[in-house]
MOPAC internal coordinates of N, CA, C and O (Angstrom, degrees):
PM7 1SCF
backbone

  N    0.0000 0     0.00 0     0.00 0    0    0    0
  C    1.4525 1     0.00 0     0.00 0    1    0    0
  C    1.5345 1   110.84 1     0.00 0    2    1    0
  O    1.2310 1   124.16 1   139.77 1    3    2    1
  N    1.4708 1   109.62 1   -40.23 1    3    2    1
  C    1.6839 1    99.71 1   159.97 1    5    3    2
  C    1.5342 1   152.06 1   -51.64 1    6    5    3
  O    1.2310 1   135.05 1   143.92 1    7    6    5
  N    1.3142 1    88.48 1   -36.08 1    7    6    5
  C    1.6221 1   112.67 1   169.72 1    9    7    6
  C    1.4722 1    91.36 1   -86.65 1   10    9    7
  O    1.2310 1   107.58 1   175.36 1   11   10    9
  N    1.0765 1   140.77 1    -4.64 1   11   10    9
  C    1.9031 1   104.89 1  -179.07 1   13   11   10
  C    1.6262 1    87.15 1   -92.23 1   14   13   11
  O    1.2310 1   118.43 1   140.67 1   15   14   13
  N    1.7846 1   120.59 1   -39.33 1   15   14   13
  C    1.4696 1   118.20 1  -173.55 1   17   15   14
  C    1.0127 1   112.34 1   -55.13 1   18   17   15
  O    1.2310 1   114.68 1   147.53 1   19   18   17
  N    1.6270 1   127.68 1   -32.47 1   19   18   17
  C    1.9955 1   126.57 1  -177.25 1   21   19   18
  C    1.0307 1    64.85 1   -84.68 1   22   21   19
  O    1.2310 1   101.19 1    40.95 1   23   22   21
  N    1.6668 1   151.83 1  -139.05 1   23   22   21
  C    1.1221 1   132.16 1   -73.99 1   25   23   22
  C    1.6447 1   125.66 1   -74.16 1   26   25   23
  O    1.2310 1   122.80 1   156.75 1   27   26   25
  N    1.3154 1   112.24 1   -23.25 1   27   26   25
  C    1.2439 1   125.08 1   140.88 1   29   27   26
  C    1.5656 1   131.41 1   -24.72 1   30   29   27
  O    1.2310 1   126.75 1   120.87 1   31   30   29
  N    1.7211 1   104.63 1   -59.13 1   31   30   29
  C    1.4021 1   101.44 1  -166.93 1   33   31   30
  C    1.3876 1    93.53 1   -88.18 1   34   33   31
  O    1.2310 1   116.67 1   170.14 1   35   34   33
  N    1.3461 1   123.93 1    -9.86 1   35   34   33
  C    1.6899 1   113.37 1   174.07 1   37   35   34
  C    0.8283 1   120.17 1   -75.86 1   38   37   35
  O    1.2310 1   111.52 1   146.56 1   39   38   37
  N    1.2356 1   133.58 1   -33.44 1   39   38   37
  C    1.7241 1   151.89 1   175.25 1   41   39   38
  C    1.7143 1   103.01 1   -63.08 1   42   41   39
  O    1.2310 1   120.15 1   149.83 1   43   42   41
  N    1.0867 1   117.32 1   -30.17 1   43   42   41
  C    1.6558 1   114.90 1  -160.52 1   45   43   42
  C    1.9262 1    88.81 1   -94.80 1   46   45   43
  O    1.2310 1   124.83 1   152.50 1   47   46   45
  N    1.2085 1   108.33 1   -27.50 1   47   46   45
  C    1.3561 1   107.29 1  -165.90 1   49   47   46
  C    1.7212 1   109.34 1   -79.67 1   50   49   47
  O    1.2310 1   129.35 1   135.24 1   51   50   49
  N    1.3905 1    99.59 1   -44.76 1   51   50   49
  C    1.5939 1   127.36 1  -179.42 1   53   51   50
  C    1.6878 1    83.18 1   -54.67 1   54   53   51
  O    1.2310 1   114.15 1   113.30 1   55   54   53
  N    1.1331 1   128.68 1   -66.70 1   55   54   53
  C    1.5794 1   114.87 1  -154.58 1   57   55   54
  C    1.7572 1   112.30 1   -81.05 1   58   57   55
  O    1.2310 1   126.34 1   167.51 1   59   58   57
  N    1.6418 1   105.42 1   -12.49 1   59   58   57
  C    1.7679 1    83.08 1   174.89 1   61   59   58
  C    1.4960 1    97.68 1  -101.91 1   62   61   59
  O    1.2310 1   106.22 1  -122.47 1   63   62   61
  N    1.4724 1   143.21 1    57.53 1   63   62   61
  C    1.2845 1   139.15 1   147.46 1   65   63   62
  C    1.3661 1    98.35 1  -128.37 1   66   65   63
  O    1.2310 1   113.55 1  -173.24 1   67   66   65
  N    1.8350 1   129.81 1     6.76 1   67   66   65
  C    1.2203 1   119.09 1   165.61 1   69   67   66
  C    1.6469 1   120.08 1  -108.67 1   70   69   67
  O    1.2310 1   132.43 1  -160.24 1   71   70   69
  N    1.6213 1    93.60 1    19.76 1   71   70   69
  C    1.7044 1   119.34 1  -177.45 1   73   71   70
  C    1.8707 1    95.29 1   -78.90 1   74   73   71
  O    1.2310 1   123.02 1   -31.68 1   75   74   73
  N    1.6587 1   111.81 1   148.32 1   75   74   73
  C    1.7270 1   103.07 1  -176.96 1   77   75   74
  C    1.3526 1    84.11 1   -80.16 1   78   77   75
  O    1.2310 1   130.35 1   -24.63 1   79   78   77
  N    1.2969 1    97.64 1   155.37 1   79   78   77
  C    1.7330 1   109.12 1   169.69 1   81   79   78
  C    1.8443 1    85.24 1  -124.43 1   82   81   79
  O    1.2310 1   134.05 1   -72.15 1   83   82   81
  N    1.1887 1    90.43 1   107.85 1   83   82   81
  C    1.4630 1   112.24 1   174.73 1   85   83   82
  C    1.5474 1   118.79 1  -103.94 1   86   85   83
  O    1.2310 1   112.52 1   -22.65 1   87   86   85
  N    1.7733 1   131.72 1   157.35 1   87   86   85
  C    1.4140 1   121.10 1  -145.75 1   89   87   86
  C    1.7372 1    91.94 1  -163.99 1   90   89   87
  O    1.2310 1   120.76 1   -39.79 1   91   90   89
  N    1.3808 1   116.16 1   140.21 1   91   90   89
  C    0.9927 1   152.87 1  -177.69 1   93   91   90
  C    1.7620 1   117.05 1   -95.88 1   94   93   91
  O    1.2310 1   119.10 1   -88.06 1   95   94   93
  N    1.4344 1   119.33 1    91.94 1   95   94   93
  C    1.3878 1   114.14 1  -158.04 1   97   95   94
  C    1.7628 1    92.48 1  -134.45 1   98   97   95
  O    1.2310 1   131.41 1   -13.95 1   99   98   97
  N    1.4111 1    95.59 1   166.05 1   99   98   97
  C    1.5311 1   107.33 1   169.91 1  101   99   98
  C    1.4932 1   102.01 1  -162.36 1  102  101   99
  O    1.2310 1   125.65 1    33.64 1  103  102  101
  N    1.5158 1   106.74 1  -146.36 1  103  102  101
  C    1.7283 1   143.78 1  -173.42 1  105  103  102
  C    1.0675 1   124.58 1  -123.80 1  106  105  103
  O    1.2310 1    83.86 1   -94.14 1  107  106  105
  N    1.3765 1   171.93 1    85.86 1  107  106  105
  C    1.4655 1   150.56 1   157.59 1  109  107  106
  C    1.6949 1    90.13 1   -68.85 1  110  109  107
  O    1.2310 1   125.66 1   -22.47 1  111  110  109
  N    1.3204 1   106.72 1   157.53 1  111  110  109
  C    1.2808 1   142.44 1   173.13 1  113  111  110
  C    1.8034 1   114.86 1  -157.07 1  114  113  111
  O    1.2310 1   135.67 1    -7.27 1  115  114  113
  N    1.5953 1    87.28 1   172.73 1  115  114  113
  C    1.9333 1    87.96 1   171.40 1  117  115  114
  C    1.6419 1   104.00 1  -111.55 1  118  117  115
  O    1.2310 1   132.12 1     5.72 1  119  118  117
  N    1.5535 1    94.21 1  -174.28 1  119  118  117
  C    1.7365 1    81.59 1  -168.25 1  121  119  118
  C    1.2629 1   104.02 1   -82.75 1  122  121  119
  O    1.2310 1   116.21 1  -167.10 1  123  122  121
  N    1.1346 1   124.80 1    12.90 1  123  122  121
  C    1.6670 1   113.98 1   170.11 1  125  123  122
  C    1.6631 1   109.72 1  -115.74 1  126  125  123
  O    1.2310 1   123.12 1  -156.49 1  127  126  125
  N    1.1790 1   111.62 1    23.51 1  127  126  125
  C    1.6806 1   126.25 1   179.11 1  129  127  126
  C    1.3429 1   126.16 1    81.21 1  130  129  127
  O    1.2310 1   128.84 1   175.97 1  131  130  129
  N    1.8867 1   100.58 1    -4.03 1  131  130  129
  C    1.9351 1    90.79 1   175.51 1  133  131  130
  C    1.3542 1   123.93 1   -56.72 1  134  133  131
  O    1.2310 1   118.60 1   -66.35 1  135  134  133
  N    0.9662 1   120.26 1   113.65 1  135  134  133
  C    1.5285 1   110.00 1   161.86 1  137  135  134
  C    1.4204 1   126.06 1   -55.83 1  138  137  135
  O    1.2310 1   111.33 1   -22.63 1  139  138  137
  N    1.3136 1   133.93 1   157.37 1  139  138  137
  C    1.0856 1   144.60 1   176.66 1  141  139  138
  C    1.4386 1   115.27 1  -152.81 1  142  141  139
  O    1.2310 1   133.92 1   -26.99 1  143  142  141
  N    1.7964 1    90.70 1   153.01 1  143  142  141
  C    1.7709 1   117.70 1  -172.52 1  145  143  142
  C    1.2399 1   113.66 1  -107.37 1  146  145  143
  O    1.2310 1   117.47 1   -32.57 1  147  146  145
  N    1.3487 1   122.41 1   147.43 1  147  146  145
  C    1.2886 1   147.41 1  -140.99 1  149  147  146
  C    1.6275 1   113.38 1    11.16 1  150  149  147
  O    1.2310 1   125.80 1  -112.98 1  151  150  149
  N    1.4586 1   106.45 1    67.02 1  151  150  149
  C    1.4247 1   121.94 1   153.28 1  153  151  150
  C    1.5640 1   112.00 1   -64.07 1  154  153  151
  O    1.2310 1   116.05 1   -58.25 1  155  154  153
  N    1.3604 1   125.11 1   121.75 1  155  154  153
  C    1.2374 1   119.71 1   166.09 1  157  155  154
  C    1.3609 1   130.64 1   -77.61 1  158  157  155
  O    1.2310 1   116.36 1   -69.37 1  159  158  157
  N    1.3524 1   124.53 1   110.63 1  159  158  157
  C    1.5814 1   127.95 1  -152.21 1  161  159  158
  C    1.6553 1    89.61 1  -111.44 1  162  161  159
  O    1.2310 1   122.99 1   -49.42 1  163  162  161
  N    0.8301 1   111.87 1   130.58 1  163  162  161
  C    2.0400 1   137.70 1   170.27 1  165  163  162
  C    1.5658 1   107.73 1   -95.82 1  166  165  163
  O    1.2310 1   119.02 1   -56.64 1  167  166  165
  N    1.3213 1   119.47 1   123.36 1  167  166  165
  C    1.5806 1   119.75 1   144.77 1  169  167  166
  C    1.2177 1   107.01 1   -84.49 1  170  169  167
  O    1.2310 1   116.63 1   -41.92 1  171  170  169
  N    1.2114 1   124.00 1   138.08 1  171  170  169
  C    1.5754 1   152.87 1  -177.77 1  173  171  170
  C    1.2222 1   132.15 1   -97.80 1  174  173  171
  O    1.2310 1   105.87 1   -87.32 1  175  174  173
  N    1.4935 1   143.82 1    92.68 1  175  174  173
  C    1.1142 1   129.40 1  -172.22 1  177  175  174
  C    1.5937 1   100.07 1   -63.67 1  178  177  175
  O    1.2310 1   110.17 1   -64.41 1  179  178  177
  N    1.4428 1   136.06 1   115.59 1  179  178  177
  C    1.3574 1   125.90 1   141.46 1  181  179  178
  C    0.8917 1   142.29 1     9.27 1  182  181  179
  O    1.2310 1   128.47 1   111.47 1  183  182  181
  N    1.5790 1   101.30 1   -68.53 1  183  182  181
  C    1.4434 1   127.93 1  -151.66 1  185  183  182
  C    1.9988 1   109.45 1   -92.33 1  186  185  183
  O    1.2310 1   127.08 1   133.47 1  187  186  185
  N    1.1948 1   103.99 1   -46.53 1  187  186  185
  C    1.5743 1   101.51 1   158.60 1  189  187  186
  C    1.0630 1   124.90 1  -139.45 1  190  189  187
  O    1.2310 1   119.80 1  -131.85 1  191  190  189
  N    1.5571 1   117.99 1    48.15 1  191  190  189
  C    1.5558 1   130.74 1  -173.08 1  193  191  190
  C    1.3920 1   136.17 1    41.88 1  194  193  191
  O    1.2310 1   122.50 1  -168.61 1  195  194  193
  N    1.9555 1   112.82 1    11.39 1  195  194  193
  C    0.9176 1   130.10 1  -179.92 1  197  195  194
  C    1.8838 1   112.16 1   -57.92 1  198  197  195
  O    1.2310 1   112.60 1   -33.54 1  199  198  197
  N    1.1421 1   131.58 1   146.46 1  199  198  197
  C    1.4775 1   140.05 1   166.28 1  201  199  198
  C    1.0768 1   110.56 1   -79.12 1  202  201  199
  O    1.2310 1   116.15 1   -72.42 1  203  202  201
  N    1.4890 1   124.92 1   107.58 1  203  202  201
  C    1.3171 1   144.30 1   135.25 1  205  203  202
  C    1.5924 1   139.75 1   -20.48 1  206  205  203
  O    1.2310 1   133.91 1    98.06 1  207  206  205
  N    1.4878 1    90.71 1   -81.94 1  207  206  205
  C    1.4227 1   103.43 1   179.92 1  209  207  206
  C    1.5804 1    94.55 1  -153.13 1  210  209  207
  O    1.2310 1   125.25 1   -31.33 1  211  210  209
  N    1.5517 1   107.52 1   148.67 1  211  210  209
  C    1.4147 1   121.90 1  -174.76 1  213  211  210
  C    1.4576 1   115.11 1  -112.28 1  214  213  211
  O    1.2310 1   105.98 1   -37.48 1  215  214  213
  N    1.2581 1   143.62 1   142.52 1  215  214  213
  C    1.5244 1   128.92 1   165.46 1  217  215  214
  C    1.5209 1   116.43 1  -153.12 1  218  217  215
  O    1.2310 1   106.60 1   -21.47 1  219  218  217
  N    1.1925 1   142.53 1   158.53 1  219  218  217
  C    1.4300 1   133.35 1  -177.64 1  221  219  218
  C    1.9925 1    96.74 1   -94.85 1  222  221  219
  O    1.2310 1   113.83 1    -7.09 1  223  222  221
  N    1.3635 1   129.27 1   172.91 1  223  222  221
  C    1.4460 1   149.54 1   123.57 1  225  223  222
  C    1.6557 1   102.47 1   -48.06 1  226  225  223
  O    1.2310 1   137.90 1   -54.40 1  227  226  225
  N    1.7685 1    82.91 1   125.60 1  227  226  225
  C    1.5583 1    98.91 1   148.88 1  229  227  226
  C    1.4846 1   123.08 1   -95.96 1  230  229  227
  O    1.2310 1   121.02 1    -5.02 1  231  230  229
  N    1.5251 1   115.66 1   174.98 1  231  230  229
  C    1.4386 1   109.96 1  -157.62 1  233  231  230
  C    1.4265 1   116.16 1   -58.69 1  234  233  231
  O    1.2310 1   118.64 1   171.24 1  235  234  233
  N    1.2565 1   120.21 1    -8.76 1  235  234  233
  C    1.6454 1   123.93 1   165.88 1  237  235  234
  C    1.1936 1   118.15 1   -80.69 1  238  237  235
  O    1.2310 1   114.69 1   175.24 1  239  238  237
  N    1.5440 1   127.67 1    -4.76 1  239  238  237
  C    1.6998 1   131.47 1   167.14 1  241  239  238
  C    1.7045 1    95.26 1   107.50 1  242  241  239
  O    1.2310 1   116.96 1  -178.54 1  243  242  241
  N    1.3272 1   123.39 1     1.46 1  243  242  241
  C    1.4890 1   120.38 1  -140.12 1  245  243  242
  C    1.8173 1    84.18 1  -102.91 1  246  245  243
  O    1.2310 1   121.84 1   -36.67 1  247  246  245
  N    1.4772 1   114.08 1   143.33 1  247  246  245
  C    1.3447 1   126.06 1   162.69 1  249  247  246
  C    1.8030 1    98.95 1  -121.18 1  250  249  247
  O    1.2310 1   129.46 1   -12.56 1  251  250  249
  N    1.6656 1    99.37 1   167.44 1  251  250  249
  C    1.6239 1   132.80 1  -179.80 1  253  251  250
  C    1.4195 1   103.45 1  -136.01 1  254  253  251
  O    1.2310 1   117.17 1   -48.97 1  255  254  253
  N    1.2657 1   122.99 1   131.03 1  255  254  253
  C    1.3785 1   125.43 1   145.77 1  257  255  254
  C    1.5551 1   115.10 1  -105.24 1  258  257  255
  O    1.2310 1    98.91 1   -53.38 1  259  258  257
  N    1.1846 1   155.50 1   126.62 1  259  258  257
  C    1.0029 1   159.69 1  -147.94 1  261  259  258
  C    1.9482 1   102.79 1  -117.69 1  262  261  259
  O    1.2310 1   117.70 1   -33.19 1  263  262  261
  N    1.5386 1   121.99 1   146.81 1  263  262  261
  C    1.4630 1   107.23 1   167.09 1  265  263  262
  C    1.1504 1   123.22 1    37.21 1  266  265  263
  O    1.2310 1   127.46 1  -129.00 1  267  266  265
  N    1.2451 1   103.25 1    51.00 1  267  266  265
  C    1.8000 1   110.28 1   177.34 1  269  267  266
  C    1.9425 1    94.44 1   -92.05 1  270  269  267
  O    1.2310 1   126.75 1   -62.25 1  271  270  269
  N    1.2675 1   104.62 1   117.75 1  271  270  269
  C    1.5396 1   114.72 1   141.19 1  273  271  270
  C    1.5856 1   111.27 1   -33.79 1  274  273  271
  O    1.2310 1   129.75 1   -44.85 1  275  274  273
  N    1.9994 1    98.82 1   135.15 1  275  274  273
  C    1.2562 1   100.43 1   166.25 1  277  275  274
  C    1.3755 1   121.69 1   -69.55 1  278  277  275
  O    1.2310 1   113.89 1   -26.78 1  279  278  277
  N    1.8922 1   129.16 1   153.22 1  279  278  277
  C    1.4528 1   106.08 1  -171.48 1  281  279  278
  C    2.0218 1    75.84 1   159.10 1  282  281  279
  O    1.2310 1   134.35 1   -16.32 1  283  282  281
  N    1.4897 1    89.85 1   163.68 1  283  282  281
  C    1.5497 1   112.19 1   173.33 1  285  283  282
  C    1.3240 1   100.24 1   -94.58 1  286  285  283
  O    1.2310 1   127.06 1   -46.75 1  287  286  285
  N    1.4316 1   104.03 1   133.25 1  287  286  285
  C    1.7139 1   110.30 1  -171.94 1  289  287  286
  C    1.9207 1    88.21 1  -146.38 1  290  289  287
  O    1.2310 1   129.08 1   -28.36 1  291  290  289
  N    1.3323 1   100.11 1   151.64 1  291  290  289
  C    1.5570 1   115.19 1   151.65 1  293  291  290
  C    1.7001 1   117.51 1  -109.42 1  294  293  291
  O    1.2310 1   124.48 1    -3.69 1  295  294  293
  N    1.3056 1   109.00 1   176.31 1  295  294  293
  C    1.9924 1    93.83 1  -179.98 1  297  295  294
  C    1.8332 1    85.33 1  -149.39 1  298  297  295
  O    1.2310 1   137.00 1   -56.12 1  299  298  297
  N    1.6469 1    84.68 1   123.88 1  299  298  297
  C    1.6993 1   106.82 1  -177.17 1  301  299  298
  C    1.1198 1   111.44 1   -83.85 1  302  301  299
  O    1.2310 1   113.66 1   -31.60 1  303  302  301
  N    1.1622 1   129.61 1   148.40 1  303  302  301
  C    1.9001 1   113.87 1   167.14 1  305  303  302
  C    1.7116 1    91.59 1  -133.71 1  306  305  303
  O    1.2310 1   129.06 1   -16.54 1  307  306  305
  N    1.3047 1   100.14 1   163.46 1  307  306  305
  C    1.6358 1   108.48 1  -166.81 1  309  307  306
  C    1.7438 1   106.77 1  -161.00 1  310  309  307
  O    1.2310 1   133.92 1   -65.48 1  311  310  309
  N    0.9668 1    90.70 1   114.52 1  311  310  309
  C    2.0838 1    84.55 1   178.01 1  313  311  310
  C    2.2315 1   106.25 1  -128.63 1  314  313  311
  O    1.2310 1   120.21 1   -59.20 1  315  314  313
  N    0.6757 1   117.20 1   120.80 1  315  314  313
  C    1.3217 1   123.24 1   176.72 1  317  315  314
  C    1.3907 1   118.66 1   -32.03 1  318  317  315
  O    1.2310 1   114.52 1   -90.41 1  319  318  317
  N    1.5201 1   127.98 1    89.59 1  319  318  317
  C    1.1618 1   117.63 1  -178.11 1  321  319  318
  C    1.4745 1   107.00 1   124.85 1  322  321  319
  O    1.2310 1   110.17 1   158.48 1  323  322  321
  N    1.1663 1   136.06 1   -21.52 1  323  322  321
  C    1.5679 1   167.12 1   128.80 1  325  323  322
  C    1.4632 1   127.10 1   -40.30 1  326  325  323
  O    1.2310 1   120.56 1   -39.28 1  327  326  325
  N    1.0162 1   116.54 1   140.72 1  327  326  325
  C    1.6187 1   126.19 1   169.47 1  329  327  326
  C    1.7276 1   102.33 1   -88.00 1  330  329  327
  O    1.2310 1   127.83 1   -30.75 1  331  330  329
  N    1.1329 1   102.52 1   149.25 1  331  330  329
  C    1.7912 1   120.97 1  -176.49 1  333  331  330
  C    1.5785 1   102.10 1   -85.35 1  334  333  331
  O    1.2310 1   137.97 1   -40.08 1  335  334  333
  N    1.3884 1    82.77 1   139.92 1  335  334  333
  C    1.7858 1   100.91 1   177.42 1  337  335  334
  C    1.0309 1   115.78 1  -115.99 1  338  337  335
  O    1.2310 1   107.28 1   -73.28 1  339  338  337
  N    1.2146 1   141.30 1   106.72 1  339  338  337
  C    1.4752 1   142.01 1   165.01 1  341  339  338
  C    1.2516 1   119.89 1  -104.86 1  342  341  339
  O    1.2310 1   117.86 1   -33.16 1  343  342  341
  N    1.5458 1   121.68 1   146.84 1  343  342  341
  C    0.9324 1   132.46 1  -162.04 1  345  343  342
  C    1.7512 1   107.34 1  -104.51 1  346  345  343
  O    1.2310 1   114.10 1    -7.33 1  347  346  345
  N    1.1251 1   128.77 1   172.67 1  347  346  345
  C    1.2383 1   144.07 1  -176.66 1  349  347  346
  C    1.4746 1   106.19 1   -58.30 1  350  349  347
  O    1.2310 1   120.93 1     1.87 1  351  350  349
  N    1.3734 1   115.83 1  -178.13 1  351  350  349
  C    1.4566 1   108.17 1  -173.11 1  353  351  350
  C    1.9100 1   104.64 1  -120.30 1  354  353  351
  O    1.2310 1   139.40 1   -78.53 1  355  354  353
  N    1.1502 1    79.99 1   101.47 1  355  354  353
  C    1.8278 1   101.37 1  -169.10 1  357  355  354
  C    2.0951 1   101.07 1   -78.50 1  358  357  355
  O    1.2310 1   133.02 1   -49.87 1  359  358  357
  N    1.5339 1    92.45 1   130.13 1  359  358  357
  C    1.5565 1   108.68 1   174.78 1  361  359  358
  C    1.5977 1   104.36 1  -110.82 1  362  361  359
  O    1.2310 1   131.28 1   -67.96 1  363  362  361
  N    1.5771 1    95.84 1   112.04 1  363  362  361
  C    1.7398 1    95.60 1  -165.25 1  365  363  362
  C    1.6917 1    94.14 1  -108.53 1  366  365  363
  O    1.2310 1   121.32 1   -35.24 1  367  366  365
  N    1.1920 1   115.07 1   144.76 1  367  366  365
  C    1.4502 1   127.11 1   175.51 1  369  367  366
  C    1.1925 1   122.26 1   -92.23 1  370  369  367
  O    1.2310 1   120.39 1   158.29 1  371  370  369
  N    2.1434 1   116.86 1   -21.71 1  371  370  369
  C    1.0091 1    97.03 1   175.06 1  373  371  370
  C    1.6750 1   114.87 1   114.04 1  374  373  371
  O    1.2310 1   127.18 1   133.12 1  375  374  373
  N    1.8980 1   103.78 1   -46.88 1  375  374  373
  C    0.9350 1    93.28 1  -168.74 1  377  375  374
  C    1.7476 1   115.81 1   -92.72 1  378  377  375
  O    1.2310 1   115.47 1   159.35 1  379  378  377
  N    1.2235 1   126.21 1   -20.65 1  379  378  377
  C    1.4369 1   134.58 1  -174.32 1  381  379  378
  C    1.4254 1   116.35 1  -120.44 1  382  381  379
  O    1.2310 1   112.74 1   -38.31 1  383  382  381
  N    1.6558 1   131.31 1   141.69 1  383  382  381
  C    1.2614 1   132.52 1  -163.21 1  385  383  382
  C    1.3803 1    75.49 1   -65.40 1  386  385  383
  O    1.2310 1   125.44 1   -14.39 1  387  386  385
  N    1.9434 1   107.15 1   165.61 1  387  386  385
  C    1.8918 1   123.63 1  -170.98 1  389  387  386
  C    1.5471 1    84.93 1  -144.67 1  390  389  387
  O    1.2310 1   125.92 1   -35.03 1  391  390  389
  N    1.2883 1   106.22 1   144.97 1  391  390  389
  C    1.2540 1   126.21 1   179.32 1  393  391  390
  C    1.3631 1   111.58 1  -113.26 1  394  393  391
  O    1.2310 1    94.08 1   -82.33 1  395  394  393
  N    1.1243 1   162.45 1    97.67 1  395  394  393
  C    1.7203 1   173.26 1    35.69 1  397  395  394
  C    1.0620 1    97.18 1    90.21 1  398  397  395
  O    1.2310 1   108.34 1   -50.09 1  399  398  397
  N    1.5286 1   139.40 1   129.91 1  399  398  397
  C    1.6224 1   159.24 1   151.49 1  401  399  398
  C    1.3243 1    81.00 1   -46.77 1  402  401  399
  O    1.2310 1   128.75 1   -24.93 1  403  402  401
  N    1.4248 1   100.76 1   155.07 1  403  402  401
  C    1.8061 1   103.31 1  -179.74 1  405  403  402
  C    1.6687 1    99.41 1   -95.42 1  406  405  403
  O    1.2310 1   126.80 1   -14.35 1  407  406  405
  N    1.2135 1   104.52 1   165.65 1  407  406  405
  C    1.2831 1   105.04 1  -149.46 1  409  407  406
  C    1.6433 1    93.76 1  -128.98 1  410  409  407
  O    1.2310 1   113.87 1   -41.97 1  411  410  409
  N    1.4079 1   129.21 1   138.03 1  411  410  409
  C    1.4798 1   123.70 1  -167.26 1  413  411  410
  C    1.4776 1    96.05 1  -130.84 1  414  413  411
  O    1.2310 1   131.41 1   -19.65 1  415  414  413
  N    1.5328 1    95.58 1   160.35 1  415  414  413
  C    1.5788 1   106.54 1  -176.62 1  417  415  414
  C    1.4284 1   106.24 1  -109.80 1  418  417  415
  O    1.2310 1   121.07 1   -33.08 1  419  418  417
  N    1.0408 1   115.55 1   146.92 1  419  418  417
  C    2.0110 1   103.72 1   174.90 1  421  419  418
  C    1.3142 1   104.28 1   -89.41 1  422  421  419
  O    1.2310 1   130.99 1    -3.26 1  423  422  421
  N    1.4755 1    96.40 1   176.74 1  423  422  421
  C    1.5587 1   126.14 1  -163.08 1  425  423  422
  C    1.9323 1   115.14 1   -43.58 1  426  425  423
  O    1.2310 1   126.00 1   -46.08 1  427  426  425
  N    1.1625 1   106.08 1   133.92 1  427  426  425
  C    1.8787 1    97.57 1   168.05 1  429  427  426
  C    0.9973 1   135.32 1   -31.77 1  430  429  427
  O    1.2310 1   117.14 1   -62.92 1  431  430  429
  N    1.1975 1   123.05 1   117.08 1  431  430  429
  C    1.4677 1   104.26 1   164.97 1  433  431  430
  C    1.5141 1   130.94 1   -99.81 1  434  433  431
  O    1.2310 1   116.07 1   -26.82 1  435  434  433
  N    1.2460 1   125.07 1   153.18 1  435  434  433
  C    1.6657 1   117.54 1  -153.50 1  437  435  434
  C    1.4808 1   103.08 1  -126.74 1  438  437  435
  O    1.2310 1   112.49 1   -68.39 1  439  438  437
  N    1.2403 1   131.78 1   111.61 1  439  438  437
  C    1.3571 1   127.70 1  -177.53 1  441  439  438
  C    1.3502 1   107.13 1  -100.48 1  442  441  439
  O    1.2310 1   127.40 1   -32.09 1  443  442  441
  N    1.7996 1   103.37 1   147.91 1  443  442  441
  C    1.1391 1   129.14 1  -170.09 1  445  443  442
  C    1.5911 1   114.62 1   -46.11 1  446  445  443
  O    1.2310 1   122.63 1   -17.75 1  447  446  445
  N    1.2472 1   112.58 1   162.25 1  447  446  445
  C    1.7368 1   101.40 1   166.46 1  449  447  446
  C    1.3995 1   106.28 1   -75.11 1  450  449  447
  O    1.2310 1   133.68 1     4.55 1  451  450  449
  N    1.3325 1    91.17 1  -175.45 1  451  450  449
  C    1.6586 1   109.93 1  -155.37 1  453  451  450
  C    1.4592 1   107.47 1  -144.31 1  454  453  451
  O    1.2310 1   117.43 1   -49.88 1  455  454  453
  N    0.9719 1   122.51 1   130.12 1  455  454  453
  C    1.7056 1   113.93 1  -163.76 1  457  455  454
  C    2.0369 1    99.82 1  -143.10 1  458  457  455
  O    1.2310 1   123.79 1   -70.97 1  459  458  457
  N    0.9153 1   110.34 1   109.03 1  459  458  457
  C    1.3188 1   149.12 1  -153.12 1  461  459  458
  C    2.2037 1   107.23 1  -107.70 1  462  461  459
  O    1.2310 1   124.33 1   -96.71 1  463  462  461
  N    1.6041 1   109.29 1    83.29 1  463  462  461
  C    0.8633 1   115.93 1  -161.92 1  465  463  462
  C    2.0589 1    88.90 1  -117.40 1  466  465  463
  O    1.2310 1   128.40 1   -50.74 1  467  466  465
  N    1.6489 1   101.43 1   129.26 1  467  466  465
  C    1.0560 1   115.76 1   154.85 1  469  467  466
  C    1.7036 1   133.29 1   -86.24 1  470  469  467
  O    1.2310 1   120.10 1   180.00 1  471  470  469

């Protein structure tokens, strides 16, 4: 009865690390092509704008989402000082890594001074 339980739990184990672990990646850029680092990129539930999964850009502008559930998602990008870029509303299945149109942020924005009287 022991050996049927190991071989059992080896068999169940052996087959969910031979499951694809498939991934959801893109680009942020600006509208004139700079790339930028630690852009904060959002997975999006679609369906009621709930947050998924969160991740920054590495120094190539490039994000990963890893083990994303199948489901309609959008992907936000946001950098301090920047306009938000969102992307289209992507229906992922789950089964094959997906590659994202790169997605750009608009122009800086620069706020006024600020004058700070006690």
């Amino acid at each position: 009865m022991k050996k049927l339980c190991f071989v059992v739990l080896t068999a169940l184990l052996s087959l969910q690390n031979t499951q694809a672990q498939s991934k959801i990646f893109g680009k942020i850029h600006s509208t004139d092509n700079t790339t930028f680092e630690f852009v904060n990129v959002l997975l999006m539930n679609a369906l009621d704008t709930t947050l998924v999964k969160g991740t920054i850009t590495d120094s190539l502008g490039q994000y990963e989402f890893d083990n994303v559930n199948p489901g309609s998602y959008f992907i936000k990008g946001s950098m301090v000082g920047f306009g938000n870029g969102v992307s289209d509303v992507i229906d992922y299945h789950g089964q094959y890594d997906l590659e994202i149109s790169t997605i750009s942020l608009t122009g800086g924005v620069e706020l006024s001074e600020v004058v700070v009287k006690a």
